[in-house]
C-alpha positions in Angstrom: 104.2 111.3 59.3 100.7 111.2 59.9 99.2 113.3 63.1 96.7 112.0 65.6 94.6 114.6 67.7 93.6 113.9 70.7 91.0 115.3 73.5 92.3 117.8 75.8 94.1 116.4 78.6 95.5 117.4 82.1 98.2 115.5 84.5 97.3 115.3 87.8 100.3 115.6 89.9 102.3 116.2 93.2 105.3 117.4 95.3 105.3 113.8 96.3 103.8 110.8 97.5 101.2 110.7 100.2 99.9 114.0 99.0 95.8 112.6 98.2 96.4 112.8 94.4 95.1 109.5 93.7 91.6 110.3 95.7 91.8 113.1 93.7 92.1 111.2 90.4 89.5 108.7 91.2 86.7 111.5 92.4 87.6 113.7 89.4 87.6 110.2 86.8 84.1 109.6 88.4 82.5 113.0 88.7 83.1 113.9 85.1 82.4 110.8 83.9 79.1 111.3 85.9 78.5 114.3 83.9 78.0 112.4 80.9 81.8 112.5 79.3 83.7 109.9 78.2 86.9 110.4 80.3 90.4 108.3 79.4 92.3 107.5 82.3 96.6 106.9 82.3 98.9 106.4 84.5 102.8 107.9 84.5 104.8 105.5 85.5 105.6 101.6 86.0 102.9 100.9 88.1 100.3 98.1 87.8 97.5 98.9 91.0 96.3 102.3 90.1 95.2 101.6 86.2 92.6 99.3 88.0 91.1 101.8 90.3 90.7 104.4 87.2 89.3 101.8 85.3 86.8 101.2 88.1 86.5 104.8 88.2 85.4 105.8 85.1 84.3 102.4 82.9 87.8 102.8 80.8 90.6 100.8 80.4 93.9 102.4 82.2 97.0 102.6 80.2 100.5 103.1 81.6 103.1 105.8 80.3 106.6 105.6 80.8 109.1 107.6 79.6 112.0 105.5 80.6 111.0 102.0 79.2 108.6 103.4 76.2 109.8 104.9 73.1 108.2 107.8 71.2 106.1 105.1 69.0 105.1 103.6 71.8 103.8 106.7 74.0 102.4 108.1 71.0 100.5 104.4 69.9 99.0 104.5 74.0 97.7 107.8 74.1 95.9 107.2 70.7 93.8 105.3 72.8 91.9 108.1 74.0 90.7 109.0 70.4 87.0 109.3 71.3 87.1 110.5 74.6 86.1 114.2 75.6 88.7 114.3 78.1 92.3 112.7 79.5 93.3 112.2 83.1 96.6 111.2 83.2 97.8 110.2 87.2 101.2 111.2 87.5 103.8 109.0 90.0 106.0 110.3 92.8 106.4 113.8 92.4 106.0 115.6 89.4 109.8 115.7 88.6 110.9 112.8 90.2 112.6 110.4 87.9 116.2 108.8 87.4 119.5 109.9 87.2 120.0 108.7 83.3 117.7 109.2 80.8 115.9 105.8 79.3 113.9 105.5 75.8 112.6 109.0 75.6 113.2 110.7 79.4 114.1 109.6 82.7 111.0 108.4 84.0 109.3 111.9 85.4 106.1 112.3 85.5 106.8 115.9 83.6 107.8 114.2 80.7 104.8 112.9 79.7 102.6 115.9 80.8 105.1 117.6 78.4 104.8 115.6 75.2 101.2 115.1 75.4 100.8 118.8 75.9 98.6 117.9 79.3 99.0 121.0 81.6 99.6 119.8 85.5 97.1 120.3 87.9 99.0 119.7 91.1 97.6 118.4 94.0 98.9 120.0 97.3 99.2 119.2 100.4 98.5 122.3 102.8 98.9 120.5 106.0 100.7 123.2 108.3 101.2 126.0 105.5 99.4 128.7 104.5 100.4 131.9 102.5 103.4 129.5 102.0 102.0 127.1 100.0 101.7 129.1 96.9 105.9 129.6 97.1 105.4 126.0 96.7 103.4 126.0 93.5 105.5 128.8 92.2 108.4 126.6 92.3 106.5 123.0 90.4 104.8 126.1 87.5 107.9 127.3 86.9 110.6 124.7 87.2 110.9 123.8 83.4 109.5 126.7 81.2 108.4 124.2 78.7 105.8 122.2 81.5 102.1 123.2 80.6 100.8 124.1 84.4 97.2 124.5 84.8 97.0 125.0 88.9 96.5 123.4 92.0 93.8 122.0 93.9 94.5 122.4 98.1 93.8 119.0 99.6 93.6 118.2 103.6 92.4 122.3 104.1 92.2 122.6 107.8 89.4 125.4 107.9 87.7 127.9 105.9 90.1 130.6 107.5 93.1 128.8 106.5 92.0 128.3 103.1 91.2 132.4 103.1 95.2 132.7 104.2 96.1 130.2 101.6 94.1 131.5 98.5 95.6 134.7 98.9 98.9 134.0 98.7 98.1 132.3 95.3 95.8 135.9 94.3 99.1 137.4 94.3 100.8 135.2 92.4 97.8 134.8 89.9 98.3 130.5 89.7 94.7 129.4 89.7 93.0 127.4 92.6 90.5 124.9 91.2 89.6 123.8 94.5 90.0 123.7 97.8 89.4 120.2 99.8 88.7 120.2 104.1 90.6 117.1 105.8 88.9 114.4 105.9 90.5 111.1 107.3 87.7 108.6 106.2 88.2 109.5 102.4 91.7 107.2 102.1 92.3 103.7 100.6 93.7 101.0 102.3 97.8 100.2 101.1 100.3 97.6 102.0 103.9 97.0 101.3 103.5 97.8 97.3 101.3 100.3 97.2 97.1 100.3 97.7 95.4 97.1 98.2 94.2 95.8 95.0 91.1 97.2 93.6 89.9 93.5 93.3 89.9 93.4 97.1 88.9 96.8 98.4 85.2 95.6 100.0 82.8 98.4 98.8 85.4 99.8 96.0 82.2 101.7 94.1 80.7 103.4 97.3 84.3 104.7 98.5 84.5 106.2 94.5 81.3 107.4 94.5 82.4 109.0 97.9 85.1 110.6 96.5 83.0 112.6 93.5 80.8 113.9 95.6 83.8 115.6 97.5 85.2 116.8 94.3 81.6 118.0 93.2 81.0 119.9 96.6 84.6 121.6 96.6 86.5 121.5 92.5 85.2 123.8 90.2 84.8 120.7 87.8 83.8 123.3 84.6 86.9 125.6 84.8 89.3 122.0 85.3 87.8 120.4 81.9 88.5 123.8 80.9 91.9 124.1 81.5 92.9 120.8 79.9 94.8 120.7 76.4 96.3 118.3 74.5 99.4 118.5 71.6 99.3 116.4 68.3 101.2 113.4 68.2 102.5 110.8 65.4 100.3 107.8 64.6 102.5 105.4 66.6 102.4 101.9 66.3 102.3 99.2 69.0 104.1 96.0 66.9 107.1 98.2 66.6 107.9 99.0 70.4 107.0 95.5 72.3 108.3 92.2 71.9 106.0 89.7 70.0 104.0 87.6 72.2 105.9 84.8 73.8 103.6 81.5 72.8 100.3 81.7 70.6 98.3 80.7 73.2 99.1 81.7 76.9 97.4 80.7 80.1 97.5 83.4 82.3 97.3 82.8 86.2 94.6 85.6 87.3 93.3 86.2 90.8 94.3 88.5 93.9 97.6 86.3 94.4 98.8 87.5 90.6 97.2 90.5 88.7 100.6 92.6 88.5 100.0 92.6 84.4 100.7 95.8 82.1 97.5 96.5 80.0 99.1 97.4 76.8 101.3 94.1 76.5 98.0 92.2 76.9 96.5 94.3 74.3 99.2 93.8 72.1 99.8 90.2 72.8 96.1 90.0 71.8 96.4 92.1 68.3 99.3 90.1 67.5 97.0 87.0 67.4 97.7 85.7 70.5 95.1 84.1 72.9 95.1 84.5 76.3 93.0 82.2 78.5 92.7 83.2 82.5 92.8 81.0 85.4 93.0 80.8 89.1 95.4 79.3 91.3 93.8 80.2 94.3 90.8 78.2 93.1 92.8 75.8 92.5 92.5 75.5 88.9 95.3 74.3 86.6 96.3 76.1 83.6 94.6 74.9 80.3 96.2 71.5 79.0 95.9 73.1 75.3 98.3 76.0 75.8 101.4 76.3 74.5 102.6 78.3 77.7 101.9 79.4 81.2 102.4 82.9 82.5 102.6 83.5 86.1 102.3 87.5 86.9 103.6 89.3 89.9 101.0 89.4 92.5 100.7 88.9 96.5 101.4 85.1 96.7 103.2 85.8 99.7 100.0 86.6 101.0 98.2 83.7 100.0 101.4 81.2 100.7 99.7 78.5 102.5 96.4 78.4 100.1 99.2 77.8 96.8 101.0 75.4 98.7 97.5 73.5 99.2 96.4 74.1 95.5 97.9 70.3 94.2 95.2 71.0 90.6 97.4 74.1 90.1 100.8 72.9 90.8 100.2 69.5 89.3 98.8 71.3 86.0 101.9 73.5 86.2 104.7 70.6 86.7 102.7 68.7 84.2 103.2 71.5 81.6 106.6 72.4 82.0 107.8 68.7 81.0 106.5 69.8 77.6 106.2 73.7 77.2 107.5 77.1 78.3 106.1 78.4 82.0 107.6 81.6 83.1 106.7 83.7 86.1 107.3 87.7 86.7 108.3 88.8 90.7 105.6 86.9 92.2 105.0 83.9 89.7 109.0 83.4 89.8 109.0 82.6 93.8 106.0 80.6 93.0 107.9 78.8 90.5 111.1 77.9 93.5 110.9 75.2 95.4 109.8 77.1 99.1 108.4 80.3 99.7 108.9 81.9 103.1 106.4 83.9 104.7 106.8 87.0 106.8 105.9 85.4 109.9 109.0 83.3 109.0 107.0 79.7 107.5 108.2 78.0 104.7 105.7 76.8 102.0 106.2 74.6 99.4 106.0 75.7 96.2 106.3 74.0 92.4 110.0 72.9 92.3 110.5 73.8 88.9 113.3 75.8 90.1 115.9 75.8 92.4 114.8 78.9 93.8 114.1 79.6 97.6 113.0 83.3 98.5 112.0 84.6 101.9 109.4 88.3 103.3 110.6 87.1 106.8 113.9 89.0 105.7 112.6 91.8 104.3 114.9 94.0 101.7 113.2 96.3 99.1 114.2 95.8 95.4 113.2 99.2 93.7 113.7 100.3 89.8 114.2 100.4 86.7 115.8 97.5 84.7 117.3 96.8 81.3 117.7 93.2 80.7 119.8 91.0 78.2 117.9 87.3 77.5 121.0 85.1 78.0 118.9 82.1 77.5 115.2 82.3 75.3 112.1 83.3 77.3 109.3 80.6 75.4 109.1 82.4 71.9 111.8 85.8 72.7 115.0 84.8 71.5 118.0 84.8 73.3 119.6 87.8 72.8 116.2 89.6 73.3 116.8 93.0 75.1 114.0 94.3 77.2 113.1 97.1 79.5 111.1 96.7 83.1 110.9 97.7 86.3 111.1 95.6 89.6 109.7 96.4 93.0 109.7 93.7 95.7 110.8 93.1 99.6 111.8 89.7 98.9 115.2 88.0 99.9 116.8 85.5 98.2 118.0 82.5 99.9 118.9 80.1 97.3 119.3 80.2 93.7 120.4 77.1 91.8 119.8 77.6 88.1 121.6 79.6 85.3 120.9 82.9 84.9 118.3 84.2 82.6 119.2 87.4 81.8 122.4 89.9 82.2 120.5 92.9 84.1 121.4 96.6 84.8 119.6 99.1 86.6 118.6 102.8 85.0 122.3 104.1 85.6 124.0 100.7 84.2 125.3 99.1 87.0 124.7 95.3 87.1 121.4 93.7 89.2 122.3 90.4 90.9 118.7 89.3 90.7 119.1 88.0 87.0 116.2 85.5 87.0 116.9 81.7 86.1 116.0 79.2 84.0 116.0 75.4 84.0 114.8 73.5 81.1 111.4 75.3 79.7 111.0 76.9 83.2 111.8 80.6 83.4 111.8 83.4 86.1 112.7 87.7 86.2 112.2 89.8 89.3 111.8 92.6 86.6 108.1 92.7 84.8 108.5 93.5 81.1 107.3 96.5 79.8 108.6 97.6 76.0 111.3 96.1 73.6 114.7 97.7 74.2 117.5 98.4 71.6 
């Protein structure tokens, strides 16, 4: 097998959530990028708001790396893409270890994984909020874990004082784990999040001042020279993309594309467009139907409970869409599938009509979060994936179902097996998951 080098790399990680890490990854993208490097960006995980706010960051398209739905020739054929770079940043997701109870394609899902086979050495973001010599017990316990993790250090975020950094610092002297930097609180230097994360990078109002912001924190307080130091990288096989992902589902796909439904995975659009397929954007919210010459619609997941009462007023978009479907495939991920019902309820409890193409009715008034991995079975073909096709995802929602009339589309389990009840449906050329597709499955 051919090897592939590629630029040194670090991950930069947590304990957990809510820790700063992804201020931390957008001032470090941005700063070094300022420098004059050309800095790769990728994201651990199933998620599909971050890769837009590194892209932002540092003028590079973000690619996501999951250890659970990707295989080996997969992970490897992704991080080829920073062949060129001087530098990866990888974001990790959750904490550092944090994954599920079964192993998937080539892990469980942990950010750790990756850092591991792309020979990226963690630099873990902490939070020292009400610590101090303590925090370092802390960082002992993330370096040394897993004796195989490459660790680089820590950077101190939310650092109440330049006494209480003094206390901190020496408790990591003693242990001799590096401190890259050391970051004061700060309460203006957060983004704004809602009910699936951060608000979309496409909304954030003044998106390059607050990343700009962040740098110049990094700047005054990372000691940016001994981080790109500190990053390595391992050889990896020359993977190939055709091998891992389903073939595109139509030749020629209109893709709805606007604030209401952006939830799309940049490396099956990149392969749906080296496979040959053409993919040709529009807006629902602009009321714009989808073009009369392709041979399918794709709905994304998105925010269109949001934006409820503006779809229900789009008649260009639903016409176009009803008009299609008498003749060719539509299907719709988590968002585009309640689009696709006949009645969307809103979390102040309204109902809003939607495009009656299936016999779907979902509700945010009754709020119950949907969170995980998912294998799926095609029990009925998706436009051009057979039925039959197996797939793996992830699905992430607060919506209830209130009625669902149709067949189902797929037989679903989550990462431990057991069965899903939201299988998607079908009717006629019309199709709907919960779960958004990342790789092939076996």
């Amino acid at each position: 097998m051919s090897m592939l080098s590629l630029p040194p790399g670090l991950l930069i990680a947590a304990p957990a959530s809510g820790t700063g890490k992804t201020t931390v990854m957008l001032g470090l993208l941005r700063a070094l990028t300022d420098a004059g490097l050309a800095v790769q960006p990728f994201k651990s995980g199933p998620d599909y708001i971050d890769p837009a706010f590194h892209g932002a960051a540092c003028g590079r398209p973000s690619f996501n790396l999951d250890s659970w739905a990707m295989d080996a020739g997969l992970l490897d054929a992704l991080a080829g893409r920073a062949s060129g770079a001087d530098l990866v940043l990888a974001e990790g997701s959750m904490g550092l270890f944090d994954g599920v109870a079964k192993p998937g394609a080539t892990g469980n899902g942990a950010s750790a994984d990756i850092a591991k086979r792309m020979g990226w050495p963690v630099l873990l973001v902490l939070d020292v909020s009400g610590q101090a010599q303590s925090a370092a017990a802390t960082a002992l316990g993330f370096a040394r874990l897993d004796p195989d993790l490459p660790f680089a250090g820590v950077i101190l975020n939310r650092v109440a004082s330049p006494r209480h950094e003094r206390l901190i610092r020496k408790g990591f002297e003693a242990l001799g784990i590096p401190v890259f930097g050391a970051l004061p609180r700060r309460g203006d230097l957060t983004l704004p999040e809602r009910h699936l994360g951060l608000v979309q990078a496409i909304e954030h109002p003044a998106l390059d001042q607050a990343i700009a912001d962040y740098a110049a924190f990094l700047r005054a307080h990372v000691d940016l020279d001994a981080v790109r130091a500190a990053a390595r990288s391992l050889p990896l096989g020359a993977g190939d993309f055709a091998v891992s992902l389903p073939l595109p589902p139509a030749q020629r796909i209109a893709m709805a594309r606007d604030a209401a439904f952006s939830f799309t995975y940049p490396h099956l659009l990149e392969h749906w467009r080296q496979a040959g397929a053409e993919i040709v954007p529009f807006s629902p919210l602009a009321d714009e139907a989808p073009d009369a010459d392709a041979d399918m619609v794709w709905l994304p997941g998105g925010y269109p409970e949001l934006h409820a009462g503006t779809i229900a007023a789009a008649t260009t978009f639903l016409d176009g869409l009803r008009r299609h479907a008498g003749t060719r495939p539509v299907h719709g991920e988590c968002g585009g599938y309640m689009v696709l019902g006949e009645a969307l309820v809103d979390k102040a409890g309204e109902a809003h009509r939607m495009a009656g193409l299936l016999g779907l009715v979902t509700s945010h008034a009754q709020r119950k979060m949907h969170l995980g991995y998912r294998h799926a079975r095609l029990l009925a073909p998706l436009s051009g994936l057979a039925s039959g096709t197996a797939l793996r995802g992830h699905e992430f929602h607060y919506t209830t179902i209130l009625e669902q009339r149709d067949a189902p589309l797929a037989h679903v389990t989550d990462a431990e097996g057991a069965e899903v009840a939201e299988t998607g449906s079908h009717r006629g050329r019309v199709t709907g998951t919960f779960f958004h597709m990342i790789a092939a499955a076996g």
